[in-house]
C-alpha positions in Angstrom: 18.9 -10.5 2.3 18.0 -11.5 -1.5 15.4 -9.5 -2.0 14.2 -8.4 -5.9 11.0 -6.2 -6.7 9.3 -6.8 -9.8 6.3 -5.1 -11.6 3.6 -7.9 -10.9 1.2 -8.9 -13.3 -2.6 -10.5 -13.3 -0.5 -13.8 -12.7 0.4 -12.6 -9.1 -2.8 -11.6 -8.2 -2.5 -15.0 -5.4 0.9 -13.6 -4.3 -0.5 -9.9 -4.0 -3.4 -11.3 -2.0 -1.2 -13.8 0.4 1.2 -10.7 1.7 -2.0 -8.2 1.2 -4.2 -10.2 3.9 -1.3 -11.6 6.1 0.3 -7.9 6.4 -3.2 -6.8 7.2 -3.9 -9.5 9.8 -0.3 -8.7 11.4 -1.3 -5.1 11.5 -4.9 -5.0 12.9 -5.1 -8.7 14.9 -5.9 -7.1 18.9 -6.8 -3.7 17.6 -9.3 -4.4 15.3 -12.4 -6.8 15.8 -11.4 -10.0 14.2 -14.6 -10.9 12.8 -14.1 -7.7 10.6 -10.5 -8.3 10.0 -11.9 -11.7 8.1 -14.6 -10.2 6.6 -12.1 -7.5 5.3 -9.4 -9.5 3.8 -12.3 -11.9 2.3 -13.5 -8.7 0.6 -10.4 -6.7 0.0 -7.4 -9.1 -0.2 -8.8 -11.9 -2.7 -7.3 -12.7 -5.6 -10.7 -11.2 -7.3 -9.8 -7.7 -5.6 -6.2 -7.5 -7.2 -7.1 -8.8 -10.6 -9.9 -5.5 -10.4 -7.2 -3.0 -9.5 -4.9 -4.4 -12.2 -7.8 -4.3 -14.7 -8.2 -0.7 -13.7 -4.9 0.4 -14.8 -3.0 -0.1 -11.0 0.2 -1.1 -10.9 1.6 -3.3 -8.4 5.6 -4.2 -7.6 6.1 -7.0 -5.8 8.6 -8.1 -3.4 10.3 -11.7 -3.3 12.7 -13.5 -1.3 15.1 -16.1 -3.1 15.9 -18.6 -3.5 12.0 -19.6 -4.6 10.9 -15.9 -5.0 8.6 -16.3 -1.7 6.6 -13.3 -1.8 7.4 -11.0 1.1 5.6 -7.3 0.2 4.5 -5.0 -2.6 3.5 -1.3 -3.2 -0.1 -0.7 -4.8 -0.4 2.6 -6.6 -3.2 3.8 -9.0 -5.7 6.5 -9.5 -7.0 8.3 -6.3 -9.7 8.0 -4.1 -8.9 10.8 -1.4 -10.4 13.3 0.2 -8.0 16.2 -1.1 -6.5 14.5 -4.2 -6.3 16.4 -7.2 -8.9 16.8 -9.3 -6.8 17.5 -12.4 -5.2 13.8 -11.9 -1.8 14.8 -11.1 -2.2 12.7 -8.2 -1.3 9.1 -7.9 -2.3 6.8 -4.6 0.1 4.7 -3.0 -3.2 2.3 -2.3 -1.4 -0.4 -0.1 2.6 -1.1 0.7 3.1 -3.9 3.1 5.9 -5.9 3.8 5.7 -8.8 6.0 7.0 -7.9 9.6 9.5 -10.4 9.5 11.0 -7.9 7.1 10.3 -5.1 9.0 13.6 -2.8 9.2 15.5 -4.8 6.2 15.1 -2.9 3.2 12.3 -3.7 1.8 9.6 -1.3 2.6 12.2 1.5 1.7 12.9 -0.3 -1.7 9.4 -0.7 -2.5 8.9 3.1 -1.7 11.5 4.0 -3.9 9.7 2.2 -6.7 6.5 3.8 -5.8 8.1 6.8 -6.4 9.7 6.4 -9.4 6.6 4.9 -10.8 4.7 8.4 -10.1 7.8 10.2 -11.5 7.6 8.2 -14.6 3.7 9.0 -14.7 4.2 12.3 -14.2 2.7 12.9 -11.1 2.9 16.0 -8.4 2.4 14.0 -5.5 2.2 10.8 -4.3 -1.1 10.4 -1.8 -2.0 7.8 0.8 -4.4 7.5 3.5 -3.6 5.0 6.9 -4.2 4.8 9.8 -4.5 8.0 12.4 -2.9 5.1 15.1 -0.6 3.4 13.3 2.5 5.4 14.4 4.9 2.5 12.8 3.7 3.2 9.2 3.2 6.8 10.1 6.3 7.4 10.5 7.8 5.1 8.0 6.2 8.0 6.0 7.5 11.0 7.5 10.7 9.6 7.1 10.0 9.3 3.2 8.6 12.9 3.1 5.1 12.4 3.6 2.6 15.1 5.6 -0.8 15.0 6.5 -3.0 17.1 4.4 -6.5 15.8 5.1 -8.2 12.8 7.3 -11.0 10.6 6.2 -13.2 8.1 7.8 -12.2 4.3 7.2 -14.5 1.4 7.7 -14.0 -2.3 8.9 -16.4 -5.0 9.9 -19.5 -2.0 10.4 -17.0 0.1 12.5 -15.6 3.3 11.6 -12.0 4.6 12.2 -10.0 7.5 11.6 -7.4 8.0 8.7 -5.1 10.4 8.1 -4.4 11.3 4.4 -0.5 12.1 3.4 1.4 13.3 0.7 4.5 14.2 -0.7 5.4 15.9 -3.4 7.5 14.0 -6.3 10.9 16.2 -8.0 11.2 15.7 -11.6 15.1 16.3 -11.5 
């Protein structure tokens, strides 16, 4: 596969959006109310939503297939919003990482999460912090495999409803 991540910029905010609200769809389409799952990626996965974490300092890597760089994931990271983060900032959230599931198992969601940690290396960062979902065993243990334990839970909402998240980290060497 020709895969190559790049750091995205407010340009890619339509690429970031596509995979963002596709992935999200994939994920949640039967388990979620789909009504809410619209409403959510209107809300959360417009271009509008990525331009605001970019103009917040985030940074995003994205990941594209050639030939024609078709966008097929990206890693989100910025500032935290976690029960449990550190107060002192030496956290960094891993906000979103999605690769298409036609991808699933090729590479790229490993890549990406080698970037995502690198980027918190580079930052400085202790730990690298994400909250998903408490019944999403794929991702869940996507993380454990990359080093990642539960240290908290939080309550998620969607479409009215309320579901139950479980917050991970792991902890980033500075070789």
């Amino acid at each position: 596969m020709n895969c190559s991540i790049r750091l995205a910029s407010d340009a890619d905010v339509d690429r970031l959006a596509l995979v963002g609200a596709a992935s999200f769809l994939e994920s949640f389409a039967g388990v979620l109310d789909g009504g809410a799952i619209i409403e959510h990626c209107e809300r959360e996965h417009s271009p509008a939503a990525y331009s605001r974490y970019l103009a917040a300092g985030a940074q995003a890597f994205l990941a594209e297939l050639a030939p024609g760089n078709a966008p097929v994931g990206y890693a989100l990271l910025g500032l935290p919003n976690l029960p449990g983060a550190a107060a002192d900032g030496s956290d960094i959230e891993l906000k979103r990482i999605y690769a298409l599931s036609r991808f699933h198992g090729q590479g790229v969601g490993a890549t990406l999460m080698e970037r995502a940690i690198d980027h918190a290396r580079g930052q400085g960062a202790m730990r690298l912090v994400l909250g998903v979902y408490a019944e999403n065993a794929r991702a869940r243990a996507f993380y454990a495999k990359h080093g990642f334990a539960q240290f908290s839970a939080r309550k998620f909402c969607v479409g009215g409803s309320t579901y139950d998240d479980v917050v991970l980290a792991r902890a980033i060497d500075h070789r």
